[in-house]
C-alpha positions, 0 to 999 in steps of 0.5 A: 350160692352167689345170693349167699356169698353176696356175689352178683352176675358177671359182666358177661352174664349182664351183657346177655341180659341186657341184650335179651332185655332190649330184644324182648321189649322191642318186640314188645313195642312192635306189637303195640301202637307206640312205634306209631305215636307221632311223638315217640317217633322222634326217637327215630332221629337218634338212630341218625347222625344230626345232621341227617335228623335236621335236614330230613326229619319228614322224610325219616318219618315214611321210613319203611323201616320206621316202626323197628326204628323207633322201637330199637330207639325207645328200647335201646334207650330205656335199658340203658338208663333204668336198668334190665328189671324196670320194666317188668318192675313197673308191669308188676307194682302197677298192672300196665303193659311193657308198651304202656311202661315204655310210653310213660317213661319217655314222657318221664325223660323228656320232661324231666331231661334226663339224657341230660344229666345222665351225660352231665353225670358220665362227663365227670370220669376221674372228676369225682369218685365212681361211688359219687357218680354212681350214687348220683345216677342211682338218683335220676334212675330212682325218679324216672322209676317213681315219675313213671310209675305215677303217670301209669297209675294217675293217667292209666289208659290215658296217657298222651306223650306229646301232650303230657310233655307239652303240659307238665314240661314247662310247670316243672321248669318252672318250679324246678327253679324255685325248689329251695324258696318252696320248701319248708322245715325238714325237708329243706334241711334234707335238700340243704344237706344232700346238696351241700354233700354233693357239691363238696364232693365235686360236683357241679353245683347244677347238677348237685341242685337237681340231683339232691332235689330228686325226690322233690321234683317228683313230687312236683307231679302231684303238686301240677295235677292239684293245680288243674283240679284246683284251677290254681297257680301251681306255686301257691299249690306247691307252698301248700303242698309242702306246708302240708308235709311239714305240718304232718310231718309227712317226710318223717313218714316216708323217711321210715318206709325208705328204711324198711329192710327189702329183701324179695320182690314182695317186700320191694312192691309193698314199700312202693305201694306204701309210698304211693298211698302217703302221696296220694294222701298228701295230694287229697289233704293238699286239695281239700284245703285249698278247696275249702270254703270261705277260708282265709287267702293266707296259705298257713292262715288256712292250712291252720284252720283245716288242721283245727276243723280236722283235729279228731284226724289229725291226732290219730295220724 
């Protein structure tokens, strides 16, 4: 009846399944090896004042208690930055665990900061609009969700958070930086266009950079894994990347996957699955032409003589 009427739960309702959320992975993550992770286990420090976190970090790591503490922290965190359906969400589209979703997602806030602009978001109370506000944490919870599903999909069992953040950390910082100089074409209009929106609405610029730049900054995920199979400097991997996307107009393609009409959970997954597979694509491509033999050190110059040597494919795409 309240599908019909387009109505949703009511507070009362989500209060009880954010809580029955929260319990429900928590138990999850005792019954797994995350609690014991030396890198998860910083999470514990949150349960703290700073103070205390500074002064006894070692101390807090032999708590008898450690393992529920961690679990309550990660648990605690995720369900109230992604939402009581992203867990299972992610256990469906990519088979992984609630364990391993947790895991990946926290490699996910930590290298893209998202704490940070989640409290940058909510500081802007009575600043800008409540839609605004929503619209921008609709965007960081859309790039935890994409970041993490690719870490489980792209490392599957494999999946280390204090190594991952250590390696995909600072490229992204560093990229992050030049978003605007690497992107291209429609893409930057889009950027452009969003960013601009964003800032006449109040928000900082910052802030309006980062968010507008979201479906970007994931993407600077596969543009680092092209760089370690490639063993290239990951700015000239990503000015390929993005060239690639232009060339195949690639951005018109997700644009019209994003715009399917998704009305159950089937449809939901089918779109994500869609998106993934153009990614990957883009990433392969990406690769293969900077992987080809004896091709010109100019960036365009190649990317030209790949589409020329690939014609056949490239008309039927």
């Amino acid at each position: 009846e309240r599908v019909a009427a387009k109505q949703g739960l009511s507070r009362a309702e989500l209060s009880v399944l954010i809580s029955y959320s929260k319990i429900d992975l928590k138990e999850a993550l005792l019954e797994s090896r995350v609690p014991d992770d030396d890198y998860l286990t910083r999470d514990m420090e949150t349960a703290f004042p700073p103070s205390l976190g500074a002064r006894f970090s070692t101390a807090m790591r032999s708590h008898r208690l450690k393992r529920e503490i961690v679990s309550t922290q990660i648990a605690n965190d995720l369900v109230n930055h992604m939402g009581i359906t992203f867990v299972q969400r992610l256990k469906e589209s990519t088979g992984m665990s609630a364990a391993a979703v947790a895991g990946a997602y926290v490699i996910v806030r930590d290298i893209f900061h998202l704490p940070h602009w989640f409290r940058q978001i909510e500081s802007l109370d009575y600043k800008v609009s409540a839609e605004i506000q929503l619209a921008l944490m609709d965007e960081l919870m859309r790039l935890g969700r994409r970041a993490t599903r690719w870490f489980l999909r792209s490392r599957r069992n494999e999946l280390d958070a204090g190594r991952d953040v250590a390696h995909f950390g600072p490229h992204l910082a560093a990229l992050g930086l030049k978003l605007d100089e690497l992107l291209e074409g429609p893409t930057r209009e889009i950027w452009q266009t969003r960013y601009q929106a964003y800032v006449e609405a109040g928000v900082p610029e910052l802030l309006a950079r980062m968010v507008a730049g979201t479906t970007h900054l994931y993407t600077l995920l596969p543009i680092i894994e092209a760089s370690d199979v490639t063993g290239q400097n990951a700015a000239d991997v990503a000015k390929a990347y993005f060239a690639v996307g232009s060339a195949l107009d690639i951005t018109w393609y997700l644009q019209q996957i994003s715009s399917l009409p998704v009305e159950n959970n089937w449809q939901a997954l089918a779109r994500e699955a869609f998106r993934d597979d153009i990614d990957w694509q883009q990433r392969a491509i990406t690769v293969s032409v900077l992987q080809m033999a004896d091709g010109p050190s100019d960036i365009e110059a190649r990317l030209a003589l790949w589409l020329e040597q690939h014609s056949l494919m490239v008309e039927r795409w």
